[in-house]
C-alpha positions in Angstrom: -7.0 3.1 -20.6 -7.4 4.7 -24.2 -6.2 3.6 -27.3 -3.2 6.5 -27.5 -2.4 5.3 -23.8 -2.2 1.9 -25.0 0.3 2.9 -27.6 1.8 5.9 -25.8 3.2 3.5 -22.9 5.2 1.1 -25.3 6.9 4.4 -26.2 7.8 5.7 -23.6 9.3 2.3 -22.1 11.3 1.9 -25.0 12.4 5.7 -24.8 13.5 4.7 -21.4 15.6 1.9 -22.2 17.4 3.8 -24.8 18.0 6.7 -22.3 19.1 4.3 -19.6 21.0 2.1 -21.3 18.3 -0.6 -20.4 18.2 -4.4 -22.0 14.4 -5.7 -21.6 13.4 -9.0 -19.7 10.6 -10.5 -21.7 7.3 -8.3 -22.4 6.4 -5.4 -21.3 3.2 -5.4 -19.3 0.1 -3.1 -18.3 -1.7 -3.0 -15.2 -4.5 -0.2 -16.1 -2.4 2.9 -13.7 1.3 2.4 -15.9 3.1 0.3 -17.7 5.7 -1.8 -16.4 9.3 -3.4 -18.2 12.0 -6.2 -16.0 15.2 -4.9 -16.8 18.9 -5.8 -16.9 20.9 -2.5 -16.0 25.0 -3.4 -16.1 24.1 -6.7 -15.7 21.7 -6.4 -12.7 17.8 -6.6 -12.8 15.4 -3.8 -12.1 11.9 -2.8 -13.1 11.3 -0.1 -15.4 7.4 1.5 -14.6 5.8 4.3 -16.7 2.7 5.7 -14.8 -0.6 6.5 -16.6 -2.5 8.4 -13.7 -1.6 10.7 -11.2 -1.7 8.2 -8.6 1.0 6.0 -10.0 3.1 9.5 -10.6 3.0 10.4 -6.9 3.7 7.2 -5.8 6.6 7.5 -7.8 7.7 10.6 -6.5 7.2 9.3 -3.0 9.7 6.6 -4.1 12.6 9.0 -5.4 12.1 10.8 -1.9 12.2 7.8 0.3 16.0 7.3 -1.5 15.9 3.2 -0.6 15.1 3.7 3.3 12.7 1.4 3.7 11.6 2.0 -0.3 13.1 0.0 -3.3 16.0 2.3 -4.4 14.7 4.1 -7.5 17.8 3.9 -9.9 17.0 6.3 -12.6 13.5 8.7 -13.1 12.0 11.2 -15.1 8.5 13.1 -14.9 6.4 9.4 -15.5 9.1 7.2 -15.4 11.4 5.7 -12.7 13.9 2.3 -12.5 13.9 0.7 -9.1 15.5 -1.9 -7.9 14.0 -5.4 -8.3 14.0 -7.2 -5.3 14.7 -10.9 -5.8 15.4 -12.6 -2.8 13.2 -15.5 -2.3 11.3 -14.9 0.9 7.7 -13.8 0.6 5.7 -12.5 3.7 2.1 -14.1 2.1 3.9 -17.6 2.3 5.1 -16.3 5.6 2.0 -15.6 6.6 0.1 -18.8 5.6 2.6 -20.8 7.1 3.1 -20.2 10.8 4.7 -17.3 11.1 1.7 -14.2 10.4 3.1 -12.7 13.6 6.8 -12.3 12.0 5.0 -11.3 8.6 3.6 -8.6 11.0 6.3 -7.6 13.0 8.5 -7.1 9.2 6.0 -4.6 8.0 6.2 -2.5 11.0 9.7 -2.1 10.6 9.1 -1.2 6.9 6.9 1.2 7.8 9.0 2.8 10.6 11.8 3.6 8.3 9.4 4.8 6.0 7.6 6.8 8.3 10.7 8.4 9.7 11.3 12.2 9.8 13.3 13.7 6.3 15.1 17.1 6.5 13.9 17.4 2.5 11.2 19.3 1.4 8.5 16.4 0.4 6.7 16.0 -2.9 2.8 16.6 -3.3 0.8 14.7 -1.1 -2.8 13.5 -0.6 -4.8 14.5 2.6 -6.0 11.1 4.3 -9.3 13.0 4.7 -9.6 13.2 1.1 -9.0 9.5 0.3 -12.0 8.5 2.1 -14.8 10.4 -0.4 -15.6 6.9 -1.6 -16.6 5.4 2.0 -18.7 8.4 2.8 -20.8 8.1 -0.4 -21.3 4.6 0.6 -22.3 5.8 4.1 -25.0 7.6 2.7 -26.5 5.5 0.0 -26.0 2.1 1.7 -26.0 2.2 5.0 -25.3 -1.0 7.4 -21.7 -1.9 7.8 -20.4 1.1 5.5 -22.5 3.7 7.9 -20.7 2.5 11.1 -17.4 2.6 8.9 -17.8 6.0 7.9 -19.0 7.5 11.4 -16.0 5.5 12.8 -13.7 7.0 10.2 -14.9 10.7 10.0 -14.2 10.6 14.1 -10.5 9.6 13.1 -9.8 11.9 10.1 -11.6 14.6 12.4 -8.9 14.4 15.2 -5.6 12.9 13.6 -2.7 12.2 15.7 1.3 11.9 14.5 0.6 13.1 11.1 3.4 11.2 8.9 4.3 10.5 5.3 2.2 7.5 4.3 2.7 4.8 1.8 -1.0 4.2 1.8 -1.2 0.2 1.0 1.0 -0.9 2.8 0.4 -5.1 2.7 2.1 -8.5 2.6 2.5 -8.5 -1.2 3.9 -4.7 -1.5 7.0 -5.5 0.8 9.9 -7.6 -0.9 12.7 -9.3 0.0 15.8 -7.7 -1.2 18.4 -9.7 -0.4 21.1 -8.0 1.8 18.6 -4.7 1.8 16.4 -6.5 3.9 12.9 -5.8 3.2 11.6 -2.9 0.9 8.2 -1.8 -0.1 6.9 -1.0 -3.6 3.6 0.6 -5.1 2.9 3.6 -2.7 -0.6 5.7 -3.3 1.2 9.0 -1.6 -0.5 10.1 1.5 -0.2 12.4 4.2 -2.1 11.7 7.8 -2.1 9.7 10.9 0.6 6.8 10.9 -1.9 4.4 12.4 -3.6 4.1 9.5 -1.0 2.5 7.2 -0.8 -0.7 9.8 -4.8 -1.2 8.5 -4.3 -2.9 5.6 -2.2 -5.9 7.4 -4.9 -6.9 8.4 -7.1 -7.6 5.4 -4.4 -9.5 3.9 -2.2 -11.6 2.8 -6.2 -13.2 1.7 -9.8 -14.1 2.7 -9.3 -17.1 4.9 -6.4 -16.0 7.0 -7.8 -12.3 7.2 -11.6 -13.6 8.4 -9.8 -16.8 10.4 -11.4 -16.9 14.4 -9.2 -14.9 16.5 -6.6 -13.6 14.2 -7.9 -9.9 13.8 -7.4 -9.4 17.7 -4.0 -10.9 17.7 -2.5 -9.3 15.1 -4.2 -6.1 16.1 -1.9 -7.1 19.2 1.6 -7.9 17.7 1.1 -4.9 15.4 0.4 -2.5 18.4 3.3 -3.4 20.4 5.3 -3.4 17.1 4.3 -0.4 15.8 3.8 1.4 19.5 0.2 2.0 18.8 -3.1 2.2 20.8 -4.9 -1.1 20.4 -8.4 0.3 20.2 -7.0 3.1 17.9 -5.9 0.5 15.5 -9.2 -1.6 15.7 -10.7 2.1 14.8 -8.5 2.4 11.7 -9.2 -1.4 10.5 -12.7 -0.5 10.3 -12.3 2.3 8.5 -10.0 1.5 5.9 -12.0 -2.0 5.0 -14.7 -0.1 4.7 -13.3 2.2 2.5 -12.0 -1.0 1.0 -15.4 -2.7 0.4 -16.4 0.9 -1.3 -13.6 1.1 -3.5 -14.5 -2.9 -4.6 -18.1 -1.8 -5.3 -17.0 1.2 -7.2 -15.6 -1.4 -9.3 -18.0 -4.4 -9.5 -15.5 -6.5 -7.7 -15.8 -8.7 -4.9 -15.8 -6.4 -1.6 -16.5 -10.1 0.6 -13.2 -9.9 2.3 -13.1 -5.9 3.1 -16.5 -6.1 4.7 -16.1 -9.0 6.8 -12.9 -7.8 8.2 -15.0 -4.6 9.1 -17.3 -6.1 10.2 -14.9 -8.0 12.5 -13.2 -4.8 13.5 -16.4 -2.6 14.3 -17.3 -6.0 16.7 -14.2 -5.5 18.5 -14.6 -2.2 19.1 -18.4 -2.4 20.1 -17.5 -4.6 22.9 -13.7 -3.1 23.9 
């Protein structure tokens, strides 16, 4: 983020709560893609977010097209700026996850993303091709070889022949779906994507964090619950795991993060499906 960013966002937030009617909760914030504000709006809390890359502006997009189902309801928006919902009921699928129930955790994001895969009559907004969002995996294909090789032949097979092209969210995970009260649960933060719907189950499973993602057996089972959930082919899914932890581990690289987590679960994945 530049220096006129840096100031720019501020702005704009506080242009938005004048516009909106908006009293802040505490500081504003910045994570690197926009610029986010809690809210009270007629007494009731939301989350103000100004976006800084396209990315974040698609994803916002997405949002006001989703209108709530399955989505947080976006409340107010412009061309970089939108007001959702907050969602502050106290459940969390991570805790869920850790503590006995990953199979629930599971089951509660396929029926996120069911309502948010589900057929519109509305024209959508711009969308990325799932083929293009794996550019970062095939560079690491080439350069590095090893796990990211097997990834990316694995992937390029998928993205060749796609099957029940939807709407994606496109990071889709424990800590992106919320509890909101009497709206049940709602998902936040989507990247905007257009291609197979298998592949937005993917991420389940390199989360909700290293040790329950690389714990013995629970790849295969959840690759399990999440098929029947979700009405997908097992070895399919297994297919998309690899390919988006791979991608994963690529993205981490790009920047000089830890990619430990993404490549094991891979590498756990491309195992399953050498010997299914």
């Amino acid at each position: 983020m530049n220096e006129a960013e840096d100031a720019e966002g501020p702005a704009r937030l506080q242009a938005c709560l004048t516009r909106w009617h908006l009293t802040a909760r505490g500081a504003p914030w910045c994570t690197g893609s926009g610029w986010l504000q809690a809210v009270w709006r007629n007494g009731e809390p939301a989350m103000l977010k100004v976006a800084l890359v396209p990315e974040e502006r698609r994803g916002g997009q997405l949002m006001v097209w989703w209108r709530g189902r399955g989505a947080a309801r976006v409340l107010a928006h412009d061309a970089d700026a939108i007001l959702l919902e907050h969602a502050t009921g106290r459940r969390s699928l991570p805790c869920m996850a850790r503590n006995g129930q990953d199979d629930a955790a599971s089951r509660i994001i396929c029926d996120v993303a069911a309502r948010l895969h589900a057929p519109q009559s509305r024209p959508r907004p711009d969308l990325v091709p799932l083929s293009a969002w794996f550019a970062s995996l095939a560079q690491a294909a080439g350069t590095r070889g090893g796990v990211f090789r097997e990834a990316g032949a694995v992937a390029a097979d998928l993205l060749g022949a796609q099957q029940d092209t939807v709407v994606l969210h496109g990071d889709l995970h424990h800590g992106n779906v919320l509890d909101a009260g009497t709206r049940g649960w709602l998902a936040i933060d989507p990247k905007g994507l257009i291609g197979e719907r298998g592949f937005d189950f993917a991420n389940i499973l390199c989360n909700p964090d290293h040790d329950l993602a690389t714990s013995p057996g629970r790849l295969n089972r959840q690759v399990a619950v999440i098929a029947e959930a979700a009405g997908l082919d097992r070895r399919r899914l297994h297919a998309w795991v690899a390919a988006w932890a791979g991608l994963s581990a690529a993205w981490h690289l790009e920047d000089d993060t830890g990619p430990d987590t993404a490549l094991a679960v891979a590498g756990l994945a491309l195992a399953a499906l050498r010997t299914g």
